[in-house]
C-alpha positions as CSV (number, residue, x, y, z in Angstrom):
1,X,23.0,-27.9,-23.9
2,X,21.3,-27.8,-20.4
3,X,17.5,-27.3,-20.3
4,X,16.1,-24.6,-18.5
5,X,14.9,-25.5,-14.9
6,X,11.6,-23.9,-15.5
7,X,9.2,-22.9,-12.7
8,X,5.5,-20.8,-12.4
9,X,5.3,-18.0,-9.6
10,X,2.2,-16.6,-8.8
11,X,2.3,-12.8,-10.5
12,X,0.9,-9.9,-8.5
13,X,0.5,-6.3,-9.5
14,X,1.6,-2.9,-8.0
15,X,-0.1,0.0,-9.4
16,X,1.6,3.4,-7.7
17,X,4.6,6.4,-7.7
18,X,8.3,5.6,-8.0
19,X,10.5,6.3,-5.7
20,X,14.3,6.8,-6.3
21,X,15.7,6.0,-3.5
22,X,14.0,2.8,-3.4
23,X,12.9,2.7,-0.1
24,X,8.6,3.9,-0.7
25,X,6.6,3.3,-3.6
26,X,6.9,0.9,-6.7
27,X,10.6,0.3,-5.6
28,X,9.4,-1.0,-2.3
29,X,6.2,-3.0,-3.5
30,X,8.3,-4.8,-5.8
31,X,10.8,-6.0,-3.0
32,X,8.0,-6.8,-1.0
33,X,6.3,-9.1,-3.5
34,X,10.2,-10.6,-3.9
35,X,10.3,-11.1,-0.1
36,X,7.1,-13.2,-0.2
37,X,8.6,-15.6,-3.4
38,X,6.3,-14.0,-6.2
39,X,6.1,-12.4,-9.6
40,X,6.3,-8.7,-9.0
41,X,4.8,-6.3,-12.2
42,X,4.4,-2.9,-11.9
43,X,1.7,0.0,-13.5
44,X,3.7,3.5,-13.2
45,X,1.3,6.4,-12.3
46,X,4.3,9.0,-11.2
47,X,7.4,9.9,-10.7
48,X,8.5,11.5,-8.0
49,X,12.4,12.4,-7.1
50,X,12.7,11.8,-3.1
51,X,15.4,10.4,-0.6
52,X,15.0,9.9,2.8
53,X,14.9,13.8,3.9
54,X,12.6,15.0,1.3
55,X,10.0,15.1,-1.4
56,X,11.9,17.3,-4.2
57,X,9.2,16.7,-7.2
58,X,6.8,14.6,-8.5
59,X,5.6,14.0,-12.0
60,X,2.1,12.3,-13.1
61,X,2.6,9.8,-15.8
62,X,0.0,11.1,-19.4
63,X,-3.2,8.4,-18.7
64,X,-2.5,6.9,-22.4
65,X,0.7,5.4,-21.0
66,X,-1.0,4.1,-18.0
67,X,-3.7,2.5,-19.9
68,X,-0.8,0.8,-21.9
69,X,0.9,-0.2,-19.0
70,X,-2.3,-1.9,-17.6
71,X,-3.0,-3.0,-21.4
72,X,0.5,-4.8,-21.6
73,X,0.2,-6.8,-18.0
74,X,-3.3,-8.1,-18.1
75,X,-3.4,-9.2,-21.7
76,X,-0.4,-11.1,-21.2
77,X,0.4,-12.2,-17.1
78,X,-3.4,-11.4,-15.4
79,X,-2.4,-10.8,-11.6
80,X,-3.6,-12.6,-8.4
81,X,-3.6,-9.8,-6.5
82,X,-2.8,-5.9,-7.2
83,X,-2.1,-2.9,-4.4
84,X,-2.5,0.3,-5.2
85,X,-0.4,3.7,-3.8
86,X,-0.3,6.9,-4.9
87,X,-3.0,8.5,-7.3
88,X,-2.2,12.2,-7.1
89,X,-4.6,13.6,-9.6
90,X,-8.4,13.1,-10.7
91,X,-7.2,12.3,-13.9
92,X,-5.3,9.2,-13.0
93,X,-7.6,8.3,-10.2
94,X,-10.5,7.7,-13.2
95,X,-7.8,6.1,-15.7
96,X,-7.0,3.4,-12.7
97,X,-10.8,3.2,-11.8
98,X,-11.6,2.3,-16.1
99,X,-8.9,0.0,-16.1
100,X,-9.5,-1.8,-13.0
101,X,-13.5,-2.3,-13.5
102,X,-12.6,-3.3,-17.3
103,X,-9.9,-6.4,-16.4
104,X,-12.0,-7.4,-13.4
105,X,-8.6,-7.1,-11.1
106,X,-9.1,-9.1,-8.0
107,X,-7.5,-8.9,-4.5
108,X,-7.3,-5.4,-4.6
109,X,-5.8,-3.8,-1.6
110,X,-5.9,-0.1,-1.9
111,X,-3.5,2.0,0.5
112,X,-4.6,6.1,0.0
113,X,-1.5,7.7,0.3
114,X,-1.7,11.4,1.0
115,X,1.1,12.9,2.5
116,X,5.1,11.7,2.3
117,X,6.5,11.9,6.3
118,X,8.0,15.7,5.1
119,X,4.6,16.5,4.5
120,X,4.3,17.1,0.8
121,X,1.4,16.5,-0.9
122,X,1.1,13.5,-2.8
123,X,-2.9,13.4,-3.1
124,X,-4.0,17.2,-2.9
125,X,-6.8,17.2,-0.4
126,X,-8.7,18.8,-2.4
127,X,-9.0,15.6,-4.8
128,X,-9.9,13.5,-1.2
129,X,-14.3,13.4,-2.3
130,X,-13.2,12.4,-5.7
131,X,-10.8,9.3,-4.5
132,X,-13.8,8.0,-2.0
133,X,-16.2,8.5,-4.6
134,X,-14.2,7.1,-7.5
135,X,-11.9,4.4,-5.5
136,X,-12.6,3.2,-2.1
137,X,-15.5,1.0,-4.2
138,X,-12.4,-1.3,-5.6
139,X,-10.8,-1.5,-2.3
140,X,-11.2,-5.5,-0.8
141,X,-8.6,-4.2,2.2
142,X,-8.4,0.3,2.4
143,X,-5.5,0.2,4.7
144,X,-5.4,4.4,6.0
145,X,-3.3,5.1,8.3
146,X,-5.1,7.9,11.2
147,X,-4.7,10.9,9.4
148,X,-5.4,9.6,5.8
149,X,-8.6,7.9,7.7
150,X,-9.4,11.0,9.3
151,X,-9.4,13.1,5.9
152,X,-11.9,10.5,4.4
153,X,-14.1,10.1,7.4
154,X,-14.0,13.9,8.9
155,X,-13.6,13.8,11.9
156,X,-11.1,13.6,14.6
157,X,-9.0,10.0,16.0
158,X,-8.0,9.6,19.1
159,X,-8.5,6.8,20.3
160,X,-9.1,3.2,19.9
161,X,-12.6,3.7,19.6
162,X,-12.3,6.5,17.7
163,X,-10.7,3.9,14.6
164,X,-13.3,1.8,15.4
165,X,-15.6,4.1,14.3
166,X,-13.8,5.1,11.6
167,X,-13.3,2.2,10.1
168,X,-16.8,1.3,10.1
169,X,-17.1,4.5,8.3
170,X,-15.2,4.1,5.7
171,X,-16.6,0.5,4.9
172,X,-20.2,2.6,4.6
173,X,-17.9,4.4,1.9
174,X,-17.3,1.3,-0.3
175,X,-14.3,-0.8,1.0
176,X,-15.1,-4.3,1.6
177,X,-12.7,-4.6,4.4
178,X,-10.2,-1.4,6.3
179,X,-7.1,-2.0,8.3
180,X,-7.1,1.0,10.2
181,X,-3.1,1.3,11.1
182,X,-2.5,2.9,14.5
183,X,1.3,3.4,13.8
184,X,0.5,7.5,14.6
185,X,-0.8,6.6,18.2
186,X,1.8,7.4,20.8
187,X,0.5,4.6,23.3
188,X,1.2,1.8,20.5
189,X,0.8,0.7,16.7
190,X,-2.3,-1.7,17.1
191,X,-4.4,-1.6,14.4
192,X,-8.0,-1.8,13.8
193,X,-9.2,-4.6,11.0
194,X,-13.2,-4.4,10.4
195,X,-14.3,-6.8,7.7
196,X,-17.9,-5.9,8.0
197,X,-18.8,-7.9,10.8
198,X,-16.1,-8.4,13.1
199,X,-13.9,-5.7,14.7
200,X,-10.1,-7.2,15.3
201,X,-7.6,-5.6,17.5
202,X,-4.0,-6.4,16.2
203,X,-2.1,-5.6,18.9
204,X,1.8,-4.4,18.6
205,X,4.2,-2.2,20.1
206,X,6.2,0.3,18.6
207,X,9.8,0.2,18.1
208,X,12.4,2.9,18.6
209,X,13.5,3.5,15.5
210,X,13.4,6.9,12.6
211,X,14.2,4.1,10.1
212,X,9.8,4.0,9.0
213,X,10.0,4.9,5.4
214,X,8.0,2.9,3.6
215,X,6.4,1.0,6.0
216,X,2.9,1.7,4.5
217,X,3.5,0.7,0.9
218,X,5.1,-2.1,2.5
219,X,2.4,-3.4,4.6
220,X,-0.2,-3.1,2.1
221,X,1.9,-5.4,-0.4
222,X,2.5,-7.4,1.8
223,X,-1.0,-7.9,2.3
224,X,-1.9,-8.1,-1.4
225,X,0.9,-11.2,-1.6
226,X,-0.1,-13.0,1.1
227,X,-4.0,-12.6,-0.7
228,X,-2.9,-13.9,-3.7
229,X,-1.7,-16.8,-2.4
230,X,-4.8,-17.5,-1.3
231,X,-4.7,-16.8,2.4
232,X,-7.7,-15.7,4.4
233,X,-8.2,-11.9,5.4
234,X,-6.9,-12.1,8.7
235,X,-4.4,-14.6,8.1
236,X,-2.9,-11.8,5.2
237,X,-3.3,-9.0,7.7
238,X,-1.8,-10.4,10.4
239,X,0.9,-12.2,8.5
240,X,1.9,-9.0,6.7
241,X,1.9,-7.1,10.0
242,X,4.8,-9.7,11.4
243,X,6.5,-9.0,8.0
244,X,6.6,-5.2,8.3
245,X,7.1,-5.1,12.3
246,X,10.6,-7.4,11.4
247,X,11.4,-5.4,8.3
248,X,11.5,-2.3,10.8
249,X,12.7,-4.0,13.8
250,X,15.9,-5.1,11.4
251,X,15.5,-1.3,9.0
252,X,18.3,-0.2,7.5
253,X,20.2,3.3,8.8
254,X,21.0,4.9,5.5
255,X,20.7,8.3,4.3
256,X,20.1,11.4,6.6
257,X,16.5,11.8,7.4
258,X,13.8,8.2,7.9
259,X,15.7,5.4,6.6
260,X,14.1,2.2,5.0
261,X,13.5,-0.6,6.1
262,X,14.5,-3.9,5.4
263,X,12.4,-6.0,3.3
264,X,15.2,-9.0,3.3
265,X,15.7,-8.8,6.7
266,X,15.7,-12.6,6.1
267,X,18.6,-12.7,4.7
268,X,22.2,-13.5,6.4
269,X,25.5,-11.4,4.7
């Protein structure tokens, strides 16, 4: 009999919504971490039935199972580093808040996702006081993109000076560090990283493409994998950023509507 070729990866965590088509969401967290060669786990909060057009439902997962879910992963494989998505109700924003504060999670990169590119609502606005009050605290990286970062803050972004102040905002709020993604800016997709005492300008064009879905719940686990194996803020950021911008630069045209992107782009067929 042969013995097993036996081998440690470091585990990271993705707590957020499913997504179906496998292109957003848990689906697209999990791939990420497997693009970066580590141990991808997963804490359910929702289900939601989307494709590449639309948003058809979503469905919150009872806070029992979610405290099971985090029960089952940190008494068994504790994680180097966890990202957080979607958290569409009160509810399940105080569960993940318990849960975190009582296993001590570390590397936390928390991306507030709001709104799916069709629009729908995947954190009611009217729950947006609660999540700064409740979350942004956890948050070693908040990585908004301008009009999540404009909900939180309250007031307008225009400009680069604009996410400036924004950020520093929203590190008033509670997050120890904010990547500030300029991806909604028609000049370019630079980004603003603040990590309380220096402002970074991470420079990049955008590329012509429809093929974007994704790219935010990408970005931030790409960040969370590249902190938990130990690399330096900007180092993650800007390493994740290259990921992403090569993921969409090489997306895939599936589907009718925003197609994914490629999170293997890597890989030759």
């Amino acid at each position: 009999m042969q013995k097993a070729n036996t081998q440690t990866k470091i585990p990271i965590l993705t707590i957020a919504g499913s997504d179906c088509s496998g292109g957003a969401g848990i689906q697209a967290d999990l791939k990420t971490f497997s693009a970066h060669n580590l141990f991808g786990m997963s804490v359910i909060i929702c289900v939601v039935a989307e494709n590449t057009k639309r948003v058809i439902s979503a469905h919150n997962m009872p806070c029992k199972l979610v405290d099971e879910q985090f029960l089952s992963v940190f008494e068994d494989i504790v994680p180097k580093a966890v990202k957080i998505g979607m958290l569409p109700s009160k509810a399940l924003m105080s569960c993940v808040a318990k849960n975190l504060q009582s296993y001590k999670a570390k590397n936390i990169v928390l991306d507030p996702v709001m709104f799916a590119k069709n629009g729908f609502a995947l954190m009611p606005l009217r729950n947006c006081e609660f999540f700064k009050k409740t979350m942004l605290q956890f948050a070693d990286v908040l990585t908004p993109n301008i009009p999540e970062a404009q909900y939180l803050c309250g007031f307008s972004i225009k400009s680069k000076d604009d996410m400036i102040k924004a950020a520093k905002e929203l590190k008033k709020l509670g997050a120890k560090a904010v990547l500030l993604k300029g991806g909604h800016r028609e000049e370019d997709a630079s980004d603003i990283l603040y990590d309380g005492k220096e402002i970074f300008i991470l420079e990049s064009q955008k590329i012509d493409t429809k093929n974007t879905h994704g790219t935010g719940c990408t970005l931030s686990s790409a960040i969370a994998s590249n902190l938990a194996k130990g690399k330096k803020l900007y180092e993650a950021v800007k390493e994740a950023k290259d990921y992403v911008y090569n993921a969409i630069l090489n997306s895939l045209d599936l589907g009718k509507g925003c197609g994914p992107t490629n999170h293997f782009y890597f890989l030759k067929d």
